[in-house]
N, C-alpha and C positions, 0 to 999 in steps of 0.2 A: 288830504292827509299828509303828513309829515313826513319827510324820508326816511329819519331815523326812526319810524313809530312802526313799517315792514318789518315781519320777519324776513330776517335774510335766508335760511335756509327754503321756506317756502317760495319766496322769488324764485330762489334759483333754481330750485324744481319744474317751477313754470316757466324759467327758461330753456330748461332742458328739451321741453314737451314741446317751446316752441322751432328750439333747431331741426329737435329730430324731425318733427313735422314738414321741416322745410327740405329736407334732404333726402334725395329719391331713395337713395343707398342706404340710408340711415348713417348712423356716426360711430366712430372708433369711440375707446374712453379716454382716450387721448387727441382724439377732436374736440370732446366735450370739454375737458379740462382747458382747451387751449383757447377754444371760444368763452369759456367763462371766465377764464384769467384764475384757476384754483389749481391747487397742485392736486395729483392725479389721484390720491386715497380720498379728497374732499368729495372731486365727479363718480368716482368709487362708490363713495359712502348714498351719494345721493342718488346714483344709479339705482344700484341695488334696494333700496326702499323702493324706486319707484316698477322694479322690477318684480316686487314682491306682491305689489297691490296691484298686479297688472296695467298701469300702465304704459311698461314697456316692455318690449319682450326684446330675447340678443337672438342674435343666430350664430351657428357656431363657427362658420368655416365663409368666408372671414368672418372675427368675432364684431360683430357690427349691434348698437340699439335702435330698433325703430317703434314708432307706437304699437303699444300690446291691446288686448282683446276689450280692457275695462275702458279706455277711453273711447274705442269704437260703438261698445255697448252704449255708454253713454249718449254718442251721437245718434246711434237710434232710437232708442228711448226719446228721445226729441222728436225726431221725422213723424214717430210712430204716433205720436199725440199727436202732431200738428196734422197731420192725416186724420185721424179719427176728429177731431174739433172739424173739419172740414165734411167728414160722412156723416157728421150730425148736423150742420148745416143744412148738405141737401137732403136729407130725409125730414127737416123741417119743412123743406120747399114743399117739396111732395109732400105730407101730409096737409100742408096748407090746402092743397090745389085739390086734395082727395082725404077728405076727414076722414072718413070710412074707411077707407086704408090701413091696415097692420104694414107695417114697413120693416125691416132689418139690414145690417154692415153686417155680414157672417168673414170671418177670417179661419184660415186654417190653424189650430191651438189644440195641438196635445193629441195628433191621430184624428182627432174630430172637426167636422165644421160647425162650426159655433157661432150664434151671433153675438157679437159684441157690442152692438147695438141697438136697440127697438125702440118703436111708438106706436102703441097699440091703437086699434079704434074706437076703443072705448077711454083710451086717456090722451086723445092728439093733441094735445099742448106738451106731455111732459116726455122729454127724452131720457129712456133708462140705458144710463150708462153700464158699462163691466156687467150684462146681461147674463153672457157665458153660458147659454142654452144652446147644446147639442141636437143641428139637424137630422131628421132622419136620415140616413143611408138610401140612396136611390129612388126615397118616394118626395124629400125636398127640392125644389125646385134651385134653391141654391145649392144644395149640394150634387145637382145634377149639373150646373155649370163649373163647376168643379171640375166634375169626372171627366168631362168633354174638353175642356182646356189645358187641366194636366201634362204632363208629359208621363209618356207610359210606364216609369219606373212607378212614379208618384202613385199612378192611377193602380199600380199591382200594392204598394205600400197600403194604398185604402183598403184594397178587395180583400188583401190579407186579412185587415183587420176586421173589417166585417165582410163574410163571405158572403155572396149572392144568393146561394141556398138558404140561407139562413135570414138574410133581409132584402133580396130582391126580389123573389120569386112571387110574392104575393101583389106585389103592384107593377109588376111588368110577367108578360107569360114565360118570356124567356130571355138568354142572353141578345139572342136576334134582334127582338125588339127595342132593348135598351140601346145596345149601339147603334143601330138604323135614328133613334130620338139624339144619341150626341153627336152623331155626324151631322146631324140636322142644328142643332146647336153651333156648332164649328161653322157651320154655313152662315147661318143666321146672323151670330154673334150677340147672340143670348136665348133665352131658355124659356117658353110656355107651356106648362101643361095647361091640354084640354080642359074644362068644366068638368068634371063629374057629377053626378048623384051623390058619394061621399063624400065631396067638399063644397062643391055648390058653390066654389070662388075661383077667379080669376089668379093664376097664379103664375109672378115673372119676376124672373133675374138673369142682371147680365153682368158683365166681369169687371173689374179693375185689375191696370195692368199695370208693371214695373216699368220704366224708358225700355230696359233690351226685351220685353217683351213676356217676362215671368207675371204668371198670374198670382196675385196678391192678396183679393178679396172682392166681394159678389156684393150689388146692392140689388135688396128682393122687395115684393111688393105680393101682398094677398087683397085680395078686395072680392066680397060678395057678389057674387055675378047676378045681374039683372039685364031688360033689354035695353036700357039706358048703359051700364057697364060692358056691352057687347059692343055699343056703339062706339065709345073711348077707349077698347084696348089698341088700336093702332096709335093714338095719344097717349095714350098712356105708356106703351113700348117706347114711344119716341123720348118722353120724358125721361123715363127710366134710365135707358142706354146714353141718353144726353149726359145724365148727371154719372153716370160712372166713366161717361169721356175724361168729363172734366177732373174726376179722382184722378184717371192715368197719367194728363198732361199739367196737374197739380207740381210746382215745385217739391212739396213737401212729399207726396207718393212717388217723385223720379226718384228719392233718394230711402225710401222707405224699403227695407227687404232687399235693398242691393245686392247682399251677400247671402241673401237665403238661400238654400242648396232646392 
């Protein structure tokens, strides 16, 4: 492309984006002006657009610009897909390995745990993307690895939202019981409910984690229990928790949810 055929104010937008990027402190507006070689109403002019569409934010005291909230969102919106392109992967692996298998990526969205990903066992070729099905409360398997890895602000944030009278009590006798199952969880470092008569499946999830160690998102597994599926759930755990390793030491997952509180 031709030199002359740039818009120049956009260039120099994106070179703004790329100084401030580069400067721990961020930059005066008369650093920006002096590295662009424009006099100071031009880096003004250009500032402030770029301060309006977030992104760049000033601070006040010193008045200083460094990247604002829109171009960070941005770079998540990336991680975030390339994370999930990657949770769809291994739940291909796994339903390869176990047809019969319902599989799910549940992430934390909106108060609820949800999955954002599934392949059912009645459709194990096709992966349903933006799924967006809300786990039970304390009787999901993933959202028991949840409750157990949390930290205890988080864990009172849930309970608020759905209180335990209200959705716990029917599938555990008491609070006793449930946290004696997530300490066990914590030990483990992932999640089986027993078989029941009620479900009559095999039910496991274990965590994906951020690099400092924030939990991010659960990869789950339901499968029809038989004496053939009693024989594979230690394979089966092993598989499971294998592929949500590989989520945590994933490039794309160290940088996914960095800043989530």
């Amino acid at each position: 492309m031709a030199k002359n055929s740039l818009v120049q104010s956009v260039v120099r937008a994106l070179d703004i984006l790329d100084m401030v990027a580069g400067a721990e402190d961020g930059l005066t507006l008369q650093g920006i002006a002096g590295r662009l070689e424009v006099p100071p109403p031009t880096a003004y002019n250009l500032a402030r657009t770029l301060l309006t569409r977030g992104y760049l934010e000033k601070t006040a005291h010193p008045a200083r610009y460094r990247l604002g909230p829109a171009l960070l969102d941005i770079l998540r919106w990336r991680s975030e897909r390339a994370l999930l392109q990657r949770a769809g992967d291994e739940l291909r692996t796994l339903s390869a390995t176990f047809p019969q298998a319902t599989l799910v990526f549940c992430e934390h969205v909106g108060g609820e745990i949800s999955a954002v990903l599934r392949i059912s066992a009645e459709r194990p070729s096709v992966l349903q993307r933006n799924y967006q099905h809300a786990m039970a409360p304390y009787a999901s398997v993933s959202s028991l690895v949840f409750l157990a890895l949390w930290s205890e602000a988080e864990r009172e944030q849930y309970r608020a939202r759905h209180p335990f009278e209200e959705f716990g009590v029917r599938v555990w006798r008491d609070r006793a019981a449930l946290d004696a199952f997530l300490t066990e969880v914590r030990r483990a470092g992932y999640a089986c409910l027993p078989v029941s008569e009620t479900s009559g499946s095999l039910r496991i999830a274990a965590p994906v984690f951020a690099p400092e160690g924030p939990l991010v998102a659960s990869v789950g597994l339901l499968l029809p229990c038989d004496r053939q599926t009693s024989a594979d759930s230690g394979r089966l755990i092993e598989l499971l928790t294998t592929a949500a390793k590989r989520l945590s030491t994933a490039e794309d997952a160290r940088e996914t949810h960095e800043e989530a509180g």
